[in-house]
LUMPA-403332 format. One record per residue: residue number from 1; residue in one letter; chain; x, y, z of N, C-alpha, C in turn. Coordinates in steps of 0.2 Angstrom, whole numbers. Layout:
REM LUMPA-403332
marnu_vexpa_fikol_n_c1_n_c2_n_c3_ca_c1_ca_c2_ca_c3_c_c1_c_c2_c_c3
NUM_A_A_X_Y_Z_X_Y_Z_X_Y_Z $
...
This chain:
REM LUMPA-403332
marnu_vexpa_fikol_n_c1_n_c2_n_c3_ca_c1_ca_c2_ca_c3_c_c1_c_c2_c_c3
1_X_A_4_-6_0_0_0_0_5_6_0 $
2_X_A_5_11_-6_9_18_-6_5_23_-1 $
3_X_A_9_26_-1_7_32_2_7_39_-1 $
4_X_A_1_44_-4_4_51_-7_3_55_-2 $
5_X_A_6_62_-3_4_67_2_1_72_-4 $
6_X_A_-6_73_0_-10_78_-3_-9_85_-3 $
7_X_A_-5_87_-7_-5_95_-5_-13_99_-6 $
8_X_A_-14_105_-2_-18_107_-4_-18_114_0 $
9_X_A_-18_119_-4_-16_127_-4_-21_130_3 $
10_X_A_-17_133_9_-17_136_14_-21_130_19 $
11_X_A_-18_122_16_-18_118_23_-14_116_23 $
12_X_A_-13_109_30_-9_104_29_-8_100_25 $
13_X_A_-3_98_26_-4_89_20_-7_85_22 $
14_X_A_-10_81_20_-14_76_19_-11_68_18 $
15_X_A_-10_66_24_-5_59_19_-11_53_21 $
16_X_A_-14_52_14_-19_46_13_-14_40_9 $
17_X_A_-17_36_11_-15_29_5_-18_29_-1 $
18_X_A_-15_25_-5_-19_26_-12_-25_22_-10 $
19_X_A_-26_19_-6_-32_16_-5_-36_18_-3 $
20_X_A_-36_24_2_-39_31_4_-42_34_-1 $
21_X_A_-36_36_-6_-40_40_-9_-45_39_-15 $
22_X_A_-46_32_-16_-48_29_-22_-54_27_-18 $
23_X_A_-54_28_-13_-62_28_-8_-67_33_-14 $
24_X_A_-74_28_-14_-78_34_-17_-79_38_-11 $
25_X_A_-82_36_-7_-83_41_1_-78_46_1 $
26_X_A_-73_44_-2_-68_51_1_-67_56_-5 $
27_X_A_-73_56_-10_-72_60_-17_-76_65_-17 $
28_X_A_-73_71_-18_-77_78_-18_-82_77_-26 $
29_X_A_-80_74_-30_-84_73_-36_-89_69_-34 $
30_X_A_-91_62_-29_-95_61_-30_-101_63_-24 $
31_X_A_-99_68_-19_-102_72_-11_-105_77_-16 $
32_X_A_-104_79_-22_-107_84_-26_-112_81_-31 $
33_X_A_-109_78_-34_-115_74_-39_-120_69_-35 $
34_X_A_-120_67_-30_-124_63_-27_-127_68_-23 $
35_X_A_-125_73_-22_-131_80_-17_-135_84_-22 $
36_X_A_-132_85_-30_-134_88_-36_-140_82_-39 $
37_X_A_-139_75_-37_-146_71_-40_-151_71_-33 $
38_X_A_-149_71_-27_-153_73_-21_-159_80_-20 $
39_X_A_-154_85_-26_-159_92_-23_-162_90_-32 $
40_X_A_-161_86_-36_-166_86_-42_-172_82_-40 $
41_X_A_-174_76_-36_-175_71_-35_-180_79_-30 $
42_X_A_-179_81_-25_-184_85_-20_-187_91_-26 $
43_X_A_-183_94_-31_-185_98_-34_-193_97_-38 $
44_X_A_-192_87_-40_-196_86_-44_-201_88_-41 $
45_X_A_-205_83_-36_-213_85_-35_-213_93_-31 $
46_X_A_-209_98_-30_-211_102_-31_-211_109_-38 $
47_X_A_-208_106_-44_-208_108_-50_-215_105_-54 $
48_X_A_-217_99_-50_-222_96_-56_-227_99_-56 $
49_X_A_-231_103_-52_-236_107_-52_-237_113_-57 $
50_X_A_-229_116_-57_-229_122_-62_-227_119_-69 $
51_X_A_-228_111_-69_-225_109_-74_-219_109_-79 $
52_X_A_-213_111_-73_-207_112_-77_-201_108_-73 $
53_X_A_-198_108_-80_-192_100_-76_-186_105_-73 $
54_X_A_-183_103_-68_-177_105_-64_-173_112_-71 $
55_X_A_-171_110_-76_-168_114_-81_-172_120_-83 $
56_X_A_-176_117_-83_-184_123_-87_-186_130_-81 $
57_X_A_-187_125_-74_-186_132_-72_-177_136_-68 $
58_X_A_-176_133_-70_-168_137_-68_-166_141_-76 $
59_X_A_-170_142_-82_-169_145_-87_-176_150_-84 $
60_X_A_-182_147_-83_-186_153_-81_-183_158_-76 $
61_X_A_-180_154_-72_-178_161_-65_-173_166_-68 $
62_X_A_-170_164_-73_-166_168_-77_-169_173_-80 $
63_X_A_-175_171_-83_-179_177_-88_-184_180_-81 $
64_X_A_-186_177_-78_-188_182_-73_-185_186_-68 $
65_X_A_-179_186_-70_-173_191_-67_-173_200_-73 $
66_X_A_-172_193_-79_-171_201_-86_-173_194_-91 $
67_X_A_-179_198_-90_-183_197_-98_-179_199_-105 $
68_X_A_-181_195_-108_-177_197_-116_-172_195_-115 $
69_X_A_-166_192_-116_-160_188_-115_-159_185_-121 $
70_X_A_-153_182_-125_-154_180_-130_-153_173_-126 $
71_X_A_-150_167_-133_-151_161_-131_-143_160_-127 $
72_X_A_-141_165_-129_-131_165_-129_-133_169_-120 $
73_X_A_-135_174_-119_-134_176_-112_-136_172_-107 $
74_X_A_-143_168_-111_-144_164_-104_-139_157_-104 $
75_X_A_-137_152_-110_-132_149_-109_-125_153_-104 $
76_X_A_-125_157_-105_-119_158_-101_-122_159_-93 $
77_X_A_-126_162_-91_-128_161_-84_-128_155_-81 $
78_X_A_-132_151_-86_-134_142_-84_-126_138_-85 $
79_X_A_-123_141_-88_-117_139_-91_-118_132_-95 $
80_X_A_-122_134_-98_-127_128_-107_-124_130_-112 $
81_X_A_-122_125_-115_-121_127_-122_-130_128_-130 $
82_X_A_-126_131_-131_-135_132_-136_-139_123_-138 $
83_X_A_-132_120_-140_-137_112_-140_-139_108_-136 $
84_X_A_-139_110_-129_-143_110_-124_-151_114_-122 $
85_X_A_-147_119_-122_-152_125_-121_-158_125_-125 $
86_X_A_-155_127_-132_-162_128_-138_-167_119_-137 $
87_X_A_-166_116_-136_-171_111_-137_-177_113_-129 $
88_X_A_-173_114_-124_-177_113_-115_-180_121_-120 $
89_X_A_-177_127_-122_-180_133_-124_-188_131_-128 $
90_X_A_-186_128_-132_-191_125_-138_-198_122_-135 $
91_X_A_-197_119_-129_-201_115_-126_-205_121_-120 $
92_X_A_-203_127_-118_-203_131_-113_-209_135_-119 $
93_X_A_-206_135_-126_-211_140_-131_-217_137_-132 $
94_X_A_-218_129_-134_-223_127_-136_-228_126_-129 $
95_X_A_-223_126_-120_-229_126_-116_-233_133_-117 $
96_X_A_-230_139_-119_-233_145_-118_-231_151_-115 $
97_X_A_-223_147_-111_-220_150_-106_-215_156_-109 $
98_X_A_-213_155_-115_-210_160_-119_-211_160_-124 $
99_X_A_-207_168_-130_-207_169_-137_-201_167_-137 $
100_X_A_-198_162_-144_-191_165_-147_-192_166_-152 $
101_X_A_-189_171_-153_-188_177_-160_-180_177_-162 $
102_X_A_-180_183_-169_-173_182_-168_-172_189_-167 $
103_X_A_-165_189_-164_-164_198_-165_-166_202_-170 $
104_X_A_-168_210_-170_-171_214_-177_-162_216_-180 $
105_X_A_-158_216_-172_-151_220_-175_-147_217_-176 $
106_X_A_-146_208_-174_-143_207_-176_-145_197_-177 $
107_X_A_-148_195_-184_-152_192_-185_-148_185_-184 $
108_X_A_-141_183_-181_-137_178_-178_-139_176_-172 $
109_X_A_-144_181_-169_-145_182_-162_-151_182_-160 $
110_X_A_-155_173_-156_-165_172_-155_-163_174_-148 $
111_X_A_-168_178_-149_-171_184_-140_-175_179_-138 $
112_X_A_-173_177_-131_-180_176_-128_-184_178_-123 $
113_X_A_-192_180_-124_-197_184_-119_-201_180_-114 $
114_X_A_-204_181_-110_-209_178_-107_-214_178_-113 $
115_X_A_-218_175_-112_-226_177_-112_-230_180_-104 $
116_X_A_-235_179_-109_-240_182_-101_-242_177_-96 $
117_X_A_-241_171_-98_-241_167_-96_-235_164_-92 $
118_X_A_-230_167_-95_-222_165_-92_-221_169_-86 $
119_X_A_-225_176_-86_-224_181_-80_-230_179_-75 $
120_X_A_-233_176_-75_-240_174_-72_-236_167_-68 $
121_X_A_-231_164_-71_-229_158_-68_-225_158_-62 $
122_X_A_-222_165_-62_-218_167_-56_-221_167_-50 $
123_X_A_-227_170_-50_-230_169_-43_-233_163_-40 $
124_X_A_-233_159_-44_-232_151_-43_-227_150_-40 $
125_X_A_-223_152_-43_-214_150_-42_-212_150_-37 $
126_X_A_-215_157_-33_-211_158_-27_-213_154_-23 $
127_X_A_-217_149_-20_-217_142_-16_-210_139_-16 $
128_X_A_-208_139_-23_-201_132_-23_-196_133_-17 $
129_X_A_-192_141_-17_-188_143_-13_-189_139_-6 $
130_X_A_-193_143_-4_-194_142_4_-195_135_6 $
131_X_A_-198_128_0_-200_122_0_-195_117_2 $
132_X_A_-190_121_-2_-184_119_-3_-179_120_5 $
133_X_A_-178_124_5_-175_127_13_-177_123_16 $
134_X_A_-183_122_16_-189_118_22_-184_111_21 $
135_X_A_-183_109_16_-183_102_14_-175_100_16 $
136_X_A_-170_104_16_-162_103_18_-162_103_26 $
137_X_A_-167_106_29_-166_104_36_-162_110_39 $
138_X_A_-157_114_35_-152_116_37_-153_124_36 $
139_X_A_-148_128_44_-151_135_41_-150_139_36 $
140_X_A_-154_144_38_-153_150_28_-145_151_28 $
141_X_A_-142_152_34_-136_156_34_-131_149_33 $
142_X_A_-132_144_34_-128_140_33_-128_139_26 $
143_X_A_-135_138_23_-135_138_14_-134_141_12 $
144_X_A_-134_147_13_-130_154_9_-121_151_8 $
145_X_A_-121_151_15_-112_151_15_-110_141_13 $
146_X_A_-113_139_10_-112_133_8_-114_135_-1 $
147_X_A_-118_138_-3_-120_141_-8_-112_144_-12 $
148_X_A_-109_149_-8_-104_156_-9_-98_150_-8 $
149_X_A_-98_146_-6_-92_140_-6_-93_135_-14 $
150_X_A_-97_135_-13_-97_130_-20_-98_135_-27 $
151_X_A_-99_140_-26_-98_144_-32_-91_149_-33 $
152_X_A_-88_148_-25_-80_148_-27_-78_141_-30 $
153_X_A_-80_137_-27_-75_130_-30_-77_132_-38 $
154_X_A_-81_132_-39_-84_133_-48_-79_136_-49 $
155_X_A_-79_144_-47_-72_147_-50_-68_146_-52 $
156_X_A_-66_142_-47_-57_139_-46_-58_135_-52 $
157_X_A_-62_129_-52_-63_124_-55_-62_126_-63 $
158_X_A_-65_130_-64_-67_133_-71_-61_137_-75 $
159_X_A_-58_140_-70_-49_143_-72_-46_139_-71 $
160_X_A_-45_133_-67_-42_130_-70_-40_125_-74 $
161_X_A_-48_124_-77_-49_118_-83_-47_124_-90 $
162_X_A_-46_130_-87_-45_136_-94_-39_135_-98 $
């Protein structure tokens, strides 16, 4: 059995075994992928009402933030690529929840609008938040500040796949 030492910037080392490390329990890839299928799984039945899948409304929260968005703005929020996006987009217009058009100024570029029926879906909406809270057990200020951690890891994560 070897032994590595883990470096890791402003800790100690870490001296695990390769056996250690190669524990799934000790993998931060799968404490995040397995909590990311756990809050899709509670998301569901409270999405299903307003009939939108986990994807669908995390593009609506987007357009109820700033309506008009092209397909490229909101991809980069959601961080989706368009052949992702335009298909769940697609599905979002034929329920009624939006328009896509193209731009008048620059015809490379489909805006997407609510409908009146996509701004009427918000006051629905606001149950999820609080549902959800309810549902982690755990307090606001700790989910903020576990929120504000994993959206540094993203950071890091993302500069350094650059």
């Amino acid at each position: 059995m070897s032994t590595t030492s883990a470096p890791i910037a402003n800790a100690p080392a870490v001296d695990l075994s390769t056996d250690e490390l190669l524990k799934l329990s000790n993998q931060l890839c799968f404490a995040v992928y397995s909590t990311a299928h756990a809050l899709n799984k509670t998301y569901k039945p409270l999405l299903e009402p307003l009939d939108l899948t986990y994807p669908q409304y995390l593009a609506m929260l987007v357009l109820w933030e700033r309506d008009g968005l092209t397909v490229k703005e909101i991809g980069e929020r959601l961080f989706l690529d368009s052949g992702t996006l335009t298909p769940l987009l697609k599905r979002l217009e034929t329920a009624g929840r939006i328009r896509r058009a193209r731009d008048p100024d620059d015809e490379r570029q489909v805006r997407i609008t609510l409908t009146d029926a996509g701004h009427a879906l918000r006051a629905e909406a606001a149950a999820v938040p609080p549902a959800l809270i309810c549902a982690t057990k755990l307090p606001v200020a700790g989910l903020l500040g576990l929120r504000d951690e994993l959206e540094s890891l993203r950071t890091n994560l993302d500069a350094e796949a650059s």
